[in-house]
C-alpha positions in Angstrom: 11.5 5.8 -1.6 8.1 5.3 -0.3 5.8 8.0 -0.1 3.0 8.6 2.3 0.6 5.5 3.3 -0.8 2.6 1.7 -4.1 4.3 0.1 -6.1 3.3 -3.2 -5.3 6.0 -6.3 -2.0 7.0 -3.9 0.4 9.0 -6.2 3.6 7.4 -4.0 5.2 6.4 -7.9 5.3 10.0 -8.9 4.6 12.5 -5.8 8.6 13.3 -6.3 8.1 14.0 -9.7 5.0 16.2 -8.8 7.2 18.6 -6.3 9.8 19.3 -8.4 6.7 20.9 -10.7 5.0 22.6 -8.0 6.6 26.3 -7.0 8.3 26.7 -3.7 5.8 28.8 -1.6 5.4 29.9 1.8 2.3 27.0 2.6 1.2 24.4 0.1 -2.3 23.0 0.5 -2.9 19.3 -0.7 -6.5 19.9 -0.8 -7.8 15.7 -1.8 -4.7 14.5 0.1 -5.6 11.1 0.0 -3.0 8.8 1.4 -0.7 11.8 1.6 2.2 10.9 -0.6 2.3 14.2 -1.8 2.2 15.7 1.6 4.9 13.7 2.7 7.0 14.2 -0.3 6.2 18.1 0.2 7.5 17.8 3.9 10.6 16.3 2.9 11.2 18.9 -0.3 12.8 21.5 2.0 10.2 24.0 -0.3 7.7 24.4 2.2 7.4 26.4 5.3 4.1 24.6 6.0 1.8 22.1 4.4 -2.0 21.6 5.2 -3.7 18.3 4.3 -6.8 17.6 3.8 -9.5 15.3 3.1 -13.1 14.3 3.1 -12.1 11.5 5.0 -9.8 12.6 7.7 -8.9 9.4 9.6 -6.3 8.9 6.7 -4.6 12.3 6.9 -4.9 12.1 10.7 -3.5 8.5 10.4 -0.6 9.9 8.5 0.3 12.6 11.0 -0.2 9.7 13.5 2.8 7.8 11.8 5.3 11.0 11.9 4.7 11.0 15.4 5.8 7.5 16.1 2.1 6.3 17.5 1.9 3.4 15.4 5.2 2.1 16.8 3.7 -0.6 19.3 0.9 -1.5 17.3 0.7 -5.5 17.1 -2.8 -6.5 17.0 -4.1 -9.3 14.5 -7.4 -8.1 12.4 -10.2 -11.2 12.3 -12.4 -10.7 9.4 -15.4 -10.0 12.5 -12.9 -7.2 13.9 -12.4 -5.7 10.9 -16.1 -4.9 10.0 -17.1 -3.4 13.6 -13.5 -1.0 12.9 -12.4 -0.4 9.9 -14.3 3.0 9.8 -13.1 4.7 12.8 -9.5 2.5 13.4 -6.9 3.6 10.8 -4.2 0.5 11.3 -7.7 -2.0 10.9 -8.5 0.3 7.3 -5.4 0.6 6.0 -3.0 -2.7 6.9 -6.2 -5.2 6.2 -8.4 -4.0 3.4 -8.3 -5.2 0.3 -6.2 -3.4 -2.5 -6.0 -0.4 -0.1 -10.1 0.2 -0.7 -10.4 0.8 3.2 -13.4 -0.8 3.4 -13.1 -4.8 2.2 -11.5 -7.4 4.1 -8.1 -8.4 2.5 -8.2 -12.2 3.2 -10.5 -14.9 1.6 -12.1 -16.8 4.3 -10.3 -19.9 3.6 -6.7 -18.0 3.9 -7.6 -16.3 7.2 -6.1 -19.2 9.8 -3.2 -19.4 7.9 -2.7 -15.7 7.8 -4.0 -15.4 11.9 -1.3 -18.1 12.0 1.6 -16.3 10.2 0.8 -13.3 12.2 1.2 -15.1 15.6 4.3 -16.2 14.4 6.1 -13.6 12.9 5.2 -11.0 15.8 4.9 -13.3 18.9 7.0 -16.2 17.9 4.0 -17.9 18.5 3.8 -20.9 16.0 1.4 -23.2 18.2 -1.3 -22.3 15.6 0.5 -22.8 12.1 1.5 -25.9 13.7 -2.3 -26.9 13.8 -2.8 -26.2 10.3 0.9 -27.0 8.7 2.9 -29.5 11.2 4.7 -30.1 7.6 6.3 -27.1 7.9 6.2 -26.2 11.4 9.8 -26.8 12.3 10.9 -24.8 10.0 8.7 -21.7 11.0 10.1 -22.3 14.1 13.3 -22.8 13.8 13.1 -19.4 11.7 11.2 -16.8 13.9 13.1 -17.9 17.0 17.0 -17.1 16.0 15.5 -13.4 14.4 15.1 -10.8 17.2 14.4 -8.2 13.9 10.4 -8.8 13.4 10.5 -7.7 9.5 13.7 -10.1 9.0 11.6 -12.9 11.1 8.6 -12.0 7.9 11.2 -12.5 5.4 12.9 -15.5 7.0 9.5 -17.2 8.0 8.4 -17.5 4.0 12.1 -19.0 3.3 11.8 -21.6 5.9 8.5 -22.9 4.8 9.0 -23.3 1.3 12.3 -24.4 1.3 11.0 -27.4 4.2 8.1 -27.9 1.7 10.5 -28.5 -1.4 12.5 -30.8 0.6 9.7 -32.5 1.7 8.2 -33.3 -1.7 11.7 -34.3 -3.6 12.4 -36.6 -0.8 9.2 -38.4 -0.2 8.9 -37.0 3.4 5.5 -34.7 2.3 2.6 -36.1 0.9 1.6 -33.9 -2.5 -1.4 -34.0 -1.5 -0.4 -31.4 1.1 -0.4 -28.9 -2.0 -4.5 -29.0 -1.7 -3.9 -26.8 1.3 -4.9 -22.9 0.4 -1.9 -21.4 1.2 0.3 -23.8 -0.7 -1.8 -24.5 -3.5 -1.0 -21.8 -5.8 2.3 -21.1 -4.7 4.8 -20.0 -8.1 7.3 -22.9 -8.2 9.9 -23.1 -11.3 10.7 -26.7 -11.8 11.9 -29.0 -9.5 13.1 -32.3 -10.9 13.3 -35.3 -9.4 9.8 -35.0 -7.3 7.9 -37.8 -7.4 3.8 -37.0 -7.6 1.1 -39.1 -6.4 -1.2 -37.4 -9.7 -1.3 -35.8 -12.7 -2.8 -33.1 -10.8 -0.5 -33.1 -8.4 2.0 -32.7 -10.6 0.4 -29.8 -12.4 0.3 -27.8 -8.8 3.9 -28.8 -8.7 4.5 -26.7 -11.9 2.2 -23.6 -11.4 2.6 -22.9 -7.4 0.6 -19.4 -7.1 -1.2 -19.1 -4.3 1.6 -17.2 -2.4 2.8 -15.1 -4.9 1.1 -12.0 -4.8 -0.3 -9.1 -2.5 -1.4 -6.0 -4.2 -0.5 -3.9 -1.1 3.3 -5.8 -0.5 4.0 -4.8 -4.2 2.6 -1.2 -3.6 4.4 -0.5 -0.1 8.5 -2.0 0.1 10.4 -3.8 -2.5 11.1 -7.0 -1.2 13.9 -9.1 -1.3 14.1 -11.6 -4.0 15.3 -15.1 -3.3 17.2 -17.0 -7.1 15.1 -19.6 -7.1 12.3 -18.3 -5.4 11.5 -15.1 -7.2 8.2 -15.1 -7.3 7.1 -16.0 -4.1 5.4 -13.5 -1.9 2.4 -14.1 0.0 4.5 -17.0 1.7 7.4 -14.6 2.5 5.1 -12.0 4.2 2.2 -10.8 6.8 0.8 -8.4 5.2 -0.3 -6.2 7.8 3.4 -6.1 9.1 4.5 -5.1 5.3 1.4 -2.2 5.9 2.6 -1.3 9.5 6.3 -1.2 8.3 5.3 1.7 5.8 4.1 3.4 8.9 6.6 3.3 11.0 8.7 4.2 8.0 7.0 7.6 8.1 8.9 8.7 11.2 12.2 9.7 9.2 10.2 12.5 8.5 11.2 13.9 12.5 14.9 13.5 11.6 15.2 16.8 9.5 16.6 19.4 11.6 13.7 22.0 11.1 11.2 20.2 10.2 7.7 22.0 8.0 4.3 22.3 10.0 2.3 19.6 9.5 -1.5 21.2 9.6 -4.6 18.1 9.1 -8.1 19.8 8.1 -10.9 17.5 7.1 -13.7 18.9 5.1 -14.8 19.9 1.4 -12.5 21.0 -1.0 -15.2 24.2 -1.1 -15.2 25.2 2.6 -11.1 26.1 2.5 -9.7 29.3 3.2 -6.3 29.9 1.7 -3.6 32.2 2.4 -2.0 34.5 -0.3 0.9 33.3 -1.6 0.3 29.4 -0.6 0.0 26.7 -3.9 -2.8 24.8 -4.1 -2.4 21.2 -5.5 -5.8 19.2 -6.1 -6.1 15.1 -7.0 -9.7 14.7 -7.4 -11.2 11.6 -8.1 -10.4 10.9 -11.8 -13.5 11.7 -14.5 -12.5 8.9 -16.5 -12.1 6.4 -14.0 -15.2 4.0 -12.6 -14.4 4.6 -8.7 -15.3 7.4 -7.3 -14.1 6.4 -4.1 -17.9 6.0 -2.7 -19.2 9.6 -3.4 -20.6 11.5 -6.3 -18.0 14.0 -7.7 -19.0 17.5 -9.9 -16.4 17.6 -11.7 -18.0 20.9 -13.5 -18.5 22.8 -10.0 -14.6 21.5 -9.6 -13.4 23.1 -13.0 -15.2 26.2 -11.5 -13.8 26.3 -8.2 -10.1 25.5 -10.1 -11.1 28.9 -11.9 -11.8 31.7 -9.5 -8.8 30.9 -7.0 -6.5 33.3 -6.3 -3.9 31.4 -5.6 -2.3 29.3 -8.6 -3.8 25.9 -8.9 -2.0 22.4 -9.9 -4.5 19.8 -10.7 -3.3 15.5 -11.4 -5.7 14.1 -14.1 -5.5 11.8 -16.9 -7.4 14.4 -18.7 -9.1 17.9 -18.4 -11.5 20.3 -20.7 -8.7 21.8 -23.4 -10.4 25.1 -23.5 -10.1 25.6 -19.8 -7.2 24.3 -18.3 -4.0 23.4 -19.8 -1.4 20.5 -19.5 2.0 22.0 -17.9 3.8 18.0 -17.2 2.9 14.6 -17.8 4.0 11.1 -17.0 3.9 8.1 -17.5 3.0 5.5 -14.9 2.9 1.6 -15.1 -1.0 1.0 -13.4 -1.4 -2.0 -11.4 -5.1 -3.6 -12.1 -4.9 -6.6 -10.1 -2.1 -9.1 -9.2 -1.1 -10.2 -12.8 -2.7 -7.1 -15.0 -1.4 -3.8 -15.3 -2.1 -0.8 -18.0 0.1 2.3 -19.2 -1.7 5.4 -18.1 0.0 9.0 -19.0 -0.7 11.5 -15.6 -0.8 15.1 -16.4 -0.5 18.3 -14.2 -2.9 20.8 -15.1 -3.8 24.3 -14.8 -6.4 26.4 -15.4 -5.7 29.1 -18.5 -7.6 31.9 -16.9 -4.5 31.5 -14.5 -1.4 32.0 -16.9 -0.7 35.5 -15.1 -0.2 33.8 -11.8 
């Protein structure tokens, strides 16, 4: 299961892992609740009366308590590179289903991919394929043919990347497609196995034939749903989707939270970690920004006012970092998780949930 929403640093691999550590308590407070997969896998836990989010940034935790509500249900619009810079700060579907990587504040399509991705979104949500025709009459029939016999708009995503590159491998084993087609962005580095028999107009040509990538990955697709795989075509993804309906998906995924019978209180605070009041008895659960880590998410970090703060709350304290000063605060789990870098790169790192040792009686 998915936790929570597409967000940079989210802890969706582990947040179920986290709240089978953290205590049952009357309230717990996710104080740097980020994209709120541990809020949402607190709501779902049964352990928790109530649960307050909150974050510097508030249009994410708002965002998320937008989702449980079923307001991003009808939400449709395509995101031009133009639209995305006079939004993204105040428009939580422009931040989080077209930034890059999740970061909330880049553009996720190269300016040479944006028509063809402008084009896949008309068609996949509006049926509308009068653009990709513009760009890809190769392929247009297919795409056609594809989004208008699927009435189920995340089946039309799936069947729409199908279509193409199947028409496209027929095309170019049977003479019907010119390779040089392939020079197109979003064919060009599409993953292809082998496909004998093709005959190629170029060495290069050939050499596209063998290493098709361009289609293959999309840091947020990998992040938010696990996507069907095709046995020949395992690798290609950017083709199979639009990315902002994989993002939007994951919203309105969020709604299942509604179906529990009594469901927690959901309370959204934005502010400093330092201005929260806390009621006895509640857990508090902290993810900072990570000391050992480059980002800092766009703002300077104390990490030794943290440790303080961490120290002279009353209420017990659970803190996710790599790592934490030995003499004050002690590991109580840890875990490992695969880290994704970029599209072909990814690194062990070994989470830990901390706590502070002046705390041992709590």
């Amino acid at each position: 299961m998915n936790y929570g929403l597409p967000y940079k640093g989210s802890k969706n691999r582990i947040a179920k892992k986290i709240l089978d550590i953290l205590p049952a308590a009357p309230v717990l407070y996710d104080v740097f609740c980020g994209g709120c997969a541990v809020t949402h896998a607190a709501l779902l836990s049964g352990k928790y009366g109530r649960v307050v989010a909150n974050d510097i940034n508030g249009m994410i935790p708002h965002a998320f308590e937008t989702a449980i509500t079923r307001g991003f249900r009808n939400e449709d619009r395509w995101i031009s590179r133009d639209d995305f810079q006079r939004l993204y700060k105040t428009d939580p579907y422009v931040a989080i289903c077209f930034s890059f990587g999740n970061n909330l504040h880049e553009y996720c399509y190269a300016r040479e991919l944006e028509p063809y991705k402008r084009a896949l979104h008309y068609a996949i949500f509006w049926k509308d394929t009068g653009p990709w025709r513009e760009l890809c009459p190769e392929t247009a029939d297919a795409l056609k043919k594809a989004v208008e016999s699927e009435q189920d708009r995340h089946k039309r995503r799936i069947g729409a990347g199908r279509a193409i590159v199947t028409a496209l491998k027929a095309g170019l084993m049977n003479g019907t497609i010119d390779p040089a087609v392939m020079n197109k962005p979003i064919y060009k580095k599409i993953r292809k196995e082998k496909t004998p028999g093709v005959r190629l107009q170029s060495a290069e040509s050939v050499e596209r034939l063998k290493s098709l990538e361009t289609l293959e990955n999309d840091e947020r697709l990998q992040r938010l749903e696990s996507l069907e795989r095709f046995e020949r075509l395992k690798n290609l993804e950017t083709l199979q989707t639009d990315e902002s309906l994989c993002r939007l998906q994951s919203l309105e995924r969020l709604e299942r939270i509604n179906s529990t019978d009594v469901p927690p209180v959901l309370t959204v605070t934005t502010g400093d970690y330092r201005a929260l009041n806390f009621e006895r008895g509640g857990i508090i659960y902290c993810d900072p920004p990570y000391k050992s880590t480059e980002e800092r998410y766009g703002r300077d970090f104390d990490f030794d006012d943290f440790y303080s703060w961490c120290e002279h709350q009353a209420n017990p304290v659970f803190i996710s970092e790599y790592t934490m000063p030995e003499d004050r605060f002690v590991p109580v789990a840890a875990f490992t998780v695969t880290r994704k870098m970029d599209t072909k790169k990814s690194s062990i790192c070994h989470e830990k949930i901390w706590r502070p040792r002046c705390q041992s009686g709590i």
